[in-house]
RODO-2510 file (C-alpha; in nm, 4 decimals, decimal comma):
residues 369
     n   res          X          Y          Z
     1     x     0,0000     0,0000     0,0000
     2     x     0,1378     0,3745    -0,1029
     3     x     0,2449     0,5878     0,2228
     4     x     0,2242     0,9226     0,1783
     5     x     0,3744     1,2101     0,3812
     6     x    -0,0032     1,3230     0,4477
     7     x    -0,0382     1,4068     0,7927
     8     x    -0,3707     1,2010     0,8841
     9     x    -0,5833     1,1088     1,2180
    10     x    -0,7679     0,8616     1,3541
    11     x    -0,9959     0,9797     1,6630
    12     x    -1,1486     0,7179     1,8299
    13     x    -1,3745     0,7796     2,1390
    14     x    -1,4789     0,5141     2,3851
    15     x    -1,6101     0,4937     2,7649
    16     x    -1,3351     0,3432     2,9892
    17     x    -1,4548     0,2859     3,3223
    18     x    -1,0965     0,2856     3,3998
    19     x    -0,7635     0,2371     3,2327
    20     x    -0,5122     0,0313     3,3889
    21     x    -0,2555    -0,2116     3,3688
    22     x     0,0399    -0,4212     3,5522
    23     x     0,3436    -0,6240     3,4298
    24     x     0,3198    -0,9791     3,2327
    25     x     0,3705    -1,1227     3,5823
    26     x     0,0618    -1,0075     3,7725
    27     x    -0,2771    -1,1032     3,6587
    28     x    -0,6237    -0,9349     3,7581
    29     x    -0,9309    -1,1245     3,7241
    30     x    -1,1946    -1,0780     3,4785
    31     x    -1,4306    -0,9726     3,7279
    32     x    -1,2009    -0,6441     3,8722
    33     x    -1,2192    -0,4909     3,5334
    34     x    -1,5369    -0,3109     3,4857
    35     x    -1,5714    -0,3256     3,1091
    36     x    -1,4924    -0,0931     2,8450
    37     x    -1,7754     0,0324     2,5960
    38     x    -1,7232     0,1742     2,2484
    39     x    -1,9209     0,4972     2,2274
    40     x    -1,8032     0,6513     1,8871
    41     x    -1,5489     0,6575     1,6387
    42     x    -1,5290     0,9473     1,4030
    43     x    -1,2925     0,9862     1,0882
    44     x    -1,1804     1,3010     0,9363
    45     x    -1,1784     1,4279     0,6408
    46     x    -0,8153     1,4198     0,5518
    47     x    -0,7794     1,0266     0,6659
    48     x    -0,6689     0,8758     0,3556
    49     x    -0,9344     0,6231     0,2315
    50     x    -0,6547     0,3329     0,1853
    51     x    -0,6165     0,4079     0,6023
    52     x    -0,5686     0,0418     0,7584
    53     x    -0,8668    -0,1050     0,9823
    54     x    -0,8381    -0,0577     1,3222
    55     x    -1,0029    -0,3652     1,5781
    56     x    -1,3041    -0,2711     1,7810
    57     x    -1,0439    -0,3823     2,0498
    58     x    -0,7751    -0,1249     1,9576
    59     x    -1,1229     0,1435     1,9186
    60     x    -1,2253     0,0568     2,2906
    61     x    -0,8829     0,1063     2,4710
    62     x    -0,8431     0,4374     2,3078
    63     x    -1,0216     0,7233     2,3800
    64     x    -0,8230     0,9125     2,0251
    65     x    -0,5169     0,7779     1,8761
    66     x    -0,3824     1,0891     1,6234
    67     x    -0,1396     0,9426     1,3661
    68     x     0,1620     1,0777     1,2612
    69     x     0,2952     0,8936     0,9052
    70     x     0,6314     1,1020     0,8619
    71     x     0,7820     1,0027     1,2087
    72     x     1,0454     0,6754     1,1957
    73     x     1,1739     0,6324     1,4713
    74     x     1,1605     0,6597     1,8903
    75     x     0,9580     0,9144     2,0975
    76     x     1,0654     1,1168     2,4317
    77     x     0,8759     1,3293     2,6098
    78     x     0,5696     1,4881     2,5527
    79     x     0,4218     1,7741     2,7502
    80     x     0,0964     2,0189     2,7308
    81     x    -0,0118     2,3774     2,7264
    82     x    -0,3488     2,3242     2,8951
    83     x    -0,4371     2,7099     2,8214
    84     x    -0,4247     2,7359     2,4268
    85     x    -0,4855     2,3823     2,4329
    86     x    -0,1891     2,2502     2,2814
    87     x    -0,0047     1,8927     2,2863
    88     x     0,3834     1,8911     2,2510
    89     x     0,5727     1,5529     2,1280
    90     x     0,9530     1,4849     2,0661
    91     x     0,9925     1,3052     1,7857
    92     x     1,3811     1,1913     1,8359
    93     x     1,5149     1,1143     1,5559
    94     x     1,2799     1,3432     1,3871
    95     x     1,4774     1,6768     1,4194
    96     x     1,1551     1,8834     1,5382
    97     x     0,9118     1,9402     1,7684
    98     x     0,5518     1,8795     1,6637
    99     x     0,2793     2,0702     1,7705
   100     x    -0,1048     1,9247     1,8323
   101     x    -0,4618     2,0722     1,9341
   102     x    -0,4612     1,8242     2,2711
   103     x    -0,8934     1,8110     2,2096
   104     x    -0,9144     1,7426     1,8339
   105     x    -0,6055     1,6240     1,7540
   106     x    -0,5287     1,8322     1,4766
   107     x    -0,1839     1,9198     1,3527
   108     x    -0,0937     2,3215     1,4596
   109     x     0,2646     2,3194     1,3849
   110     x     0,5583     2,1701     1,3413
   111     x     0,9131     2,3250     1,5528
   112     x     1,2548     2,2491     1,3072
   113     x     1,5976     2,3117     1,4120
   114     x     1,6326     2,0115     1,6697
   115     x     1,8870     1,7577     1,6898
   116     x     1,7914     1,4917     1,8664
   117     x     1,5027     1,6163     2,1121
   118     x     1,4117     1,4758     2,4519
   119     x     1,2597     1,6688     2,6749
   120     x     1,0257     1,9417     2,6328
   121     x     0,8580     2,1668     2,9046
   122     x     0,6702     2,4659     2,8681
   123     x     0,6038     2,8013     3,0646
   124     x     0,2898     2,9350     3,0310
   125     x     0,3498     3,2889     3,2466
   126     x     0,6133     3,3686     2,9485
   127     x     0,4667     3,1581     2,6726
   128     x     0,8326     2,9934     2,6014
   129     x     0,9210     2,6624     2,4962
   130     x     1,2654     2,4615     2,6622
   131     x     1,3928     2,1910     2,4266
   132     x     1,7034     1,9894     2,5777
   133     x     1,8926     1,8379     2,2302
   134     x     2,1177     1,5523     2,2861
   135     x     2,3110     1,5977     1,9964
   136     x     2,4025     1,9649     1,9587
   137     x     2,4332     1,9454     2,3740
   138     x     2,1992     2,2349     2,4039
   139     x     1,8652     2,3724     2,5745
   140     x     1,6688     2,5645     2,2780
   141     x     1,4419     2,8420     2,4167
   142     x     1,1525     2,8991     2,2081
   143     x     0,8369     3,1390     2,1388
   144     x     0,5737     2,9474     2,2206
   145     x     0,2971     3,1858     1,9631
   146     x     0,5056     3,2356     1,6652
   147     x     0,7511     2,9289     1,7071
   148     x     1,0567     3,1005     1,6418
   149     x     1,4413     2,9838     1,8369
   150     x     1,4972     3,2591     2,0859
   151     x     1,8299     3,1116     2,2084
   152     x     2,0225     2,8515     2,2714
   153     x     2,2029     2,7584     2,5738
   154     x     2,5271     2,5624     2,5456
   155     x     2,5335     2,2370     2,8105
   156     x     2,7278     1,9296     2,7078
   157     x     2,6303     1,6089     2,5277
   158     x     2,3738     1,4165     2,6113
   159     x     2,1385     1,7235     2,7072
   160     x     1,8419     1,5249     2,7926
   161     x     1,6190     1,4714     3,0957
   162     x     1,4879     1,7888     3,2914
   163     x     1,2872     1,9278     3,6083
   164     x     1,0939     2,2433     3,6668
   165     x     1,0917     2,4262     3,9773
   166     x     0,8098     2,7013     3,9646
   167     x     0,8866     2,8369     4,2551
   168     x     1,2351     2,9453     4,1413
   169     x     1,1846     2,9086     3,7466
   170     x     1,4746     2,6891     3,7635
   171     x     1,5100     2,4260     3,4801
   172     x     1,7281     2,1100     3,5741
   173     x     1,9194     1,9394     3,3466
   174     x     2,0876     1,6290     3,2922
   175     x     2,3731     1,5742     3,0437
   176     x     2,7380     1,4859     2,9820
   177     x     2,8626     1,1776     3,0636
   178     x     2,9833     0,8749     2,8037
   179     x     2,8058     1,0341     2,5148
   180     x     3,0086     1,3415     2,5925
   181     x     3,3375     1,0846     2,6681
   182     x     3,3118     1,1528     3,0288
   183     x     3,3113     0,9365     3,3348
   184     x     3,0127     1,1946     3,5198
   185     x     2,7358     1,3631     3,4534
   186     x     2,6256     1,7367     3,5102
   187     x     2,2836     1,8188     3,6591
   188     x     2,2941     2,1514     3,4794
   189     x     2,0480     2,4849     3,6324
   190     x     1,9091     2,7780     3,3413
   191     x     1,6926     3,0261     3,4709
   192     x     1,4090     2,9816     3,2709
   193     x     1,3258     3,3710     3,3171
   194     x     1,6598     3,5479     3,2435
   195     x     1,7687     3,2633     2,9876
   196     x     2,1122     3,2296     3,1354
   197     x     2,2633     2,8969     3,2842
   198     x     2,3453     2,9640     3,6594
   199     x     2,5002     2,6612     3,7987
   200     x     2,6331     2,3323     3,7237
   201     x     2,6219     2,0236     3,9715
   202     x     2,8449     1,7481     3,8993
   203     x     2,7140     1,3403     3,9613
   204     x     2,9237     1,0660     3,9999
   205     x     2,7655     0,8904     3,6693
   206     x     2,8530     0,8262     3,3113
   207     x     2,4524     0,7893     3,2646
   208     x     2,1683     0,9996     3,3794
   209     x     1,7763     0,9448     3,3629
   210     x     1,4898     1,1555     3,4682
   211     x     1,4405     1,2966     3,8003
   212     x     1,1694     1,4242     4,0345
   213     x     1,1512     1,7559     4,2716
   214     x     0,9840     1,7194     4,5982
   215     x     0,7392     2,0278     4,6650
   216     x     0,7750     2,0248     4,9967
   217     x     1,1920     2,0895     5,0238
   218     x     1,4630     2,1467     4,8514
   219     x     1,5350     1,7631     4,7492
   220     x     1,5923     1,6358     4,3822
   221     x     1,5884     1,2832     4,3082
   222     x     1,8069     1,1826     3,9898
   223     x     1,8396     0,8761     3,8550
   224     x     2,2609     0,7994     3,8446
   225     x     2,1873     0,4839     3,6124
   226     x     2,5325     0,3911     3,5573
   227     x     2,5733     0,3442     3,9754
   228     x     2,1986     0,2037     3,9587
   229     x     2,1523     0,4832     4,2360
   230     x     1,9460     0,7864     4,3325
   231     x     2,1431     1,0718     4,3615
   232     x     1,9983     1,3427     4,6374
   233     x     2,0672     1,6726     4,5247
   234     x     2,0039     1,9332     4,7699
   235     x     1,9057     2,2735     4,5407
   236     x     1,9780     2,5076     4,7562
   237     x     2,3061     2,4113     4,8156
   238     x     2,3301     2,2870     4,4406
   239     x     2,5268     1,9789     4,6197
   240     x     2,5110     1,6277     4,6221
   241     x     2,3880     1,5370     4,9473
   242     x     2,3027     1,1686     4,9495
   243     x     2,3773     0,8462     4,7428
   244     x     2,0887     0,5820     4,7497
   245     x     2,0683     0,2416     4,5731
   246     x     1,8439     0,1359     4,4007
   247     x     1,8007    -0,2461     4,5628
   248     x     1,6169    -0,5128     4,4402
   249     x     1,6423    -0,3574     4,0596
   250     x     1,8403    -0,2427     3,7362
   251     x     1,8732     0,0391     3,5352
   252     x     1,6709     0,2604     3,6982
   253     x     1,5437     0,4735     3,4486
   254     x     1,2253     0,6613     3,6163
   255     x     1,1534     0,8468     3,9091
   256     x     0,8129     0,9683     4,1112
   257     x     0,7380     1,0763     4,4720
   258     x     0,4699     1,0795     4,7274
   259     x     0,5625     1,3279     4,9053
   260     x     0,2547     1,2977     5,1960
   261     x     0,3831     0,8817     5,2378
   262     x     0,7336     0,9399     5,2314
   263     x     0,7441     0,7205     4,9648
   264     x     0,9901     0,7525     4,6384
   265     x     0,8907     0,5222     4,3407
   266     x     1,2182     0,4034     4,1345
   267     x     1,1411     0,2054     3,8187
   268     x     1,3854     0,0369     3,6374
   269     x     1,3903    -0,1195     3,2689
   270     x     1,4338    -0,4823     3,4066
   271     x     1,1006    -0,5272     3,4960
   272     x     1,0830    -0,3901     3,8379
   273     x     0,9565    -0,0999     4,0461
   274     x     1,1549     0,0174     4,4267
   275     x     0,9791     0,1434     4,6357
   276     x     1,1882     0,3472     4,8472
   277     x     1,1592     0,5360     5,1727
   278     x     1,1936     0,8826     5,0622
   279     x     1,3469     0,9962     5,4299
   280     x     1,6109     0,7177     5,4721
   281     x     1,6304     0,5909     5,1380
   282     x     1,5718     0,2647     5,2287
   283     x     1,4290    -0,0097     4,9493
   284     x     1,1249    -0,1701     5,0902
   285     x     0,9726    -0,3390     4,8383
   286     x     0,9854    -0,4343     4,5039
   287     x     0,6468    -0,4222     4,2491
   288     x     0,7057    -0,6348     3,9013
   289     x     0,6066    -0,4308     3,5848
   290     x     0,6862    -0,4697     3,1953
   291     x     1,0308    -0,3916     3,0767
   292     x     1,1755    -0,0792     2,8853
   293     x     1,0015     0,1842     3,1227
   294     x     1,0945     0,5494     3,0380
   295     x     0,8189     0,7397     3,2110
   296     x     0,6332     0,7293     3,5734
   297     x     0,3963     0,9522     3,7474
   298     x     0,2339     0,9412     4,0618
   299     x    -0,0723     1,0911     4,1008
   300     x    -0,1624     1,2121     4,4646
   301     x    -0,5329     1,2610     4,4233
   302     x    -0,6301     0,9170     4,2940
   303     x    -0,3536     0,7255     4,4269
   304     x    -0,2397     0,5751     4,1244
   305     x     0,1537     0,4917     3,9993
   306     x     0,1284     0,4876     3,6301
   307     x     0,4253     0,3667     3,4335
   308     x     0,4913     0,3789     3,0521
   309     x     0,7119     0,0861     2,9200
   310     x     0,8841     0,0270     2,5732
   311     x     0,7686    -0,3725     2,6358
   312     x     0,4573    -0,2318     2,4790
   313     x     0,2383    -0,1791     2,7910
   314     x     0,1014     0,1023     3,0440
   315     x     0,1563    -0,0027     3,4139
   316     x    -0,0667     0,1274     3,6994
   317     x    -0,0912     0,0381     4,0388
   318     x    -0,3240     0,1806     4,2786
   319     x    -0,1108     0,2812     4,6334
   320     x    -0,3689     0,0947     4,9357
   321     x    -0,1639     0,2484     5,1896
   322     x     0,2430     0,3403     5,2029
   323     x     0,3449     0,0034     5,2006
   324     x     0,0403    -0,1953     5,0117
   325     x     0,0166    -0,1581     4,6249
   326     x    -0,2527    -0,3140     4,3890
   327     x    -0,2294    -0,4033     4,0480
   328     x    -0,4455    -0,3233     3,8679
   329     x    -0,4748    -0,4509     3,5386
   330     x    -0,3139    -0,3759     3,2075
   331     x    -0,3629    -0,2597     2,8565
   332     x    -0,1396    -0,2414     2,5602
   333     x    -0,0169     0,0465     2,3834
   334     x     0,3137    -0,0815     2,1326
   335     x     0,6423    -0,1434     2,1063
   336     x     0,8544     0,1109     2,2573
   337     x     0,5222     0,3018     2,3324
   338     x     0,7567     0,4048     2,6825
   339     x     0,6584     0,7336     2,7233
   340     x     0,3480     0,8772     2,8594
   341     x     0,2175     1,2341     3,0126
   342     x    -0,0542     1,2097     3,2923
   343     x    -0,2633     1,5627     3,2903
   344     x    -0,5503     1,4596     3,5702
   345     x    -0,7401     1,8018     3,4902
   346     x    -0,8647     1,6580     3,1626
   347     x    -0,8610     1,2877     3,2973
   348     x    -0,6677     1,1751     3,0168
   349     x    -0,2815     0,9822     3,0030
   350     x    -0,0866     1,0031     2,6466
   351     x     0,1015     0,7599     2,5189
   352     x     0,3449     0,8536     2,2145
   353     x     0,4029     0,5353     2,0031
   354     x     0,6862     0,5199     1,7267
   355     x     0,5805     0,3047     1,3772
   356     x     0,5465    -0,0559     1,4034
   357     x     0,4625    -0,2939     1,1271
   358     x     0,1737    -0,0953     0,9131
   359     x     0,0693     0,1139     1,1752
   360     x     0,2585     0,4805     1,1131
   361     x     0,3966     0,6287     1,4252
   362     x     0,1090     0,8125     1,6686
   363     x    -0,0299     0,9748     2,0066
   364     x    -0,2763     0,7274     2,2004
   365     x    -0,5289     0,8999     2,4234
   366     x    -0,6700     0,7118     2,7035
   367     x    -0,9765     0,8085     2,9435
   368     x    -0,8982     0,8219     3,2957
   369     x    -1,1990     0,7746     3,5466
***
């Protein structure tokens, strides 16, 4: 069948009672999962007629899947602009940023001049855009109305995962290490309002992952990957101030916190998910989930753990109490489908999903109730 470069999209809407899932090694009855109901499933006009069939089963997990044809390869991070209503995905390999209405779907705009893109956050009180590009080793800084590069700020290779403190406008940054032929990383701080890098912090790791800011202190988890640790940085003292392992898994990868439980969530692409005492950093317990995880986010108000794995499946578990976790069920996404954005305003979870067989690469929406 003839591909075109025609940017097309599939919206499919459907009731989900809930969306869930666990690893291949936990199993949920039948009669746990309330079941899902197709409601609708509307095609737009510029869906190409020769558009492959899609399963009532794929239909009923999705609440919209938007398909993007000219992306090849991986996905990072996406993240939203909940005020002009906009959905921002990094396309790798794809050397751009791409731009969607987060309701309809619909294409806005597409952000050139990227390497190789990973994270993306976005400030709404100055309406700019942060890129971190691995390859050029840089954070791009750009207009979030008319799309054009404002700056760029030199960092090292490797310029990839990031954290936002609002309360300072301080934008974290991890890069360096062996991509950049060193044996450490830098946790790298920009001031997100004066566009000016302000302090470099340096971790004992050739390999960094994502990392999570408690709300309540000055704390930042990182994930040192290479030492299969959790580095404790404290921010105001931009120091290293603790070393934790990560016990009982490997290559941590991930990173969320409950903050109210003193709990600290480390998932790791083997398979498995610490659970860590955020105070001591003690491991006490470990939760089985599907391999190739990339992205994990706790949400406080429904007490949910959802993780997003390149095995090709969305994890949740559903916190009891700080010590009791429940599976609760799971759903598939595809192949490296491994990273996801939670926005609990709009009840929805994203998964970004790079080509896989005849299905061109796209953004999965799922219902959250």
């Amino acid at each position: 069948m003839m591909r075109t470069m025609t940017r097309r999209y599939r919206f499919c809407f459907a009731a989900l009672v809930f969306v869930a899932c666990v690893g291949p090694r936990t199993s949920v009855s039948a009669q746990e999962l309330p079941p899902l109901k197709l409601v609708q499933t509307i095609e737009l006009t510029d869906i190409r007629s020769g558009e492959p069939d899609v399963s009532a089963e794929q239909l009923a997990k999705n609440l919209k899947t938007t398909r993007m044809p000219g992306v090849q390869n991986h996905f990072d991070h996406l993240t939203a602009d909940l005020k002009n209503s906009r959905l921002f995905v990094v396309p790798e390999d794809h050397k751009t940023i791409e731009v969607y209405d987060i309701n309809s779907g619909k294409f806005i705009h597409s952000i050139p001049g990227i390497g190789v893109g990973h994270s993306v956050v976005y400030r709404e009180d100055i309406d700019r855009i942060f890129v971190t590009d691995g390859s050029k080793g840089s954070l791009h800084i750009v207009n979030g109305t008319t799309y054009q590069s404002l700056k760029s700020i030199k960092l090292l290779t490797d310029a990839d995962a990031t954290g936002y403190d609002p309360a300072s406008h301080y934008l974290y940054i991890a890069n360096g290490g062996l991509d950049a032929g060193l044996n450490y990383g830098l946790l790298s701080v920009v001031d997100t309002t004066t566009g000016t890098r302000v302090g470099d912090i340096k971790i004992d790791s050739n390999r960094l992952e994502s990392m999570v800011l408690e709300k309540s202190g000055p704390r930042l988890f990182l994930n040192a990957t290479e030492k299969n640790a959790i580095a404790v940085i404290d921010r105001d003292k931009q120091a290293v101030v603790a070393t934790w392992p990560a016990a009982g898994c490997h290559v941590n990868a991930s990173v969320a916190i409950d903050e109210a439980r003193h709990r600290l969530f480390v998932a790791c692409r083997d398979g498995n998910l610490a659970v860590l005492d955020s105070d001591s950093g003690k491991t006490l317990q470990t939760l089985p989930i599907s391999t190739g995880v990339d992205d994990m986010v706790y949400d406080p108000a429904s007490q949910r753990i959802y993780v997003a794995c390149g095995e090709g499946f969305v994890n949740v578990y559903h916190q009891v109490d700080a010590d009791h976790y429940q599976s609760l069920g799971k759903i598939a996404t595809g192949p490296l489908g491994k990273t996801g954005l939670l926005i609990p305003a709009m009840k929805k979870y994203f998964v970004a999903v790079p080509p896989h067989g005849q299905t061109p690469a796209e953004v999965l929406v799922f219902a959250v109730q």
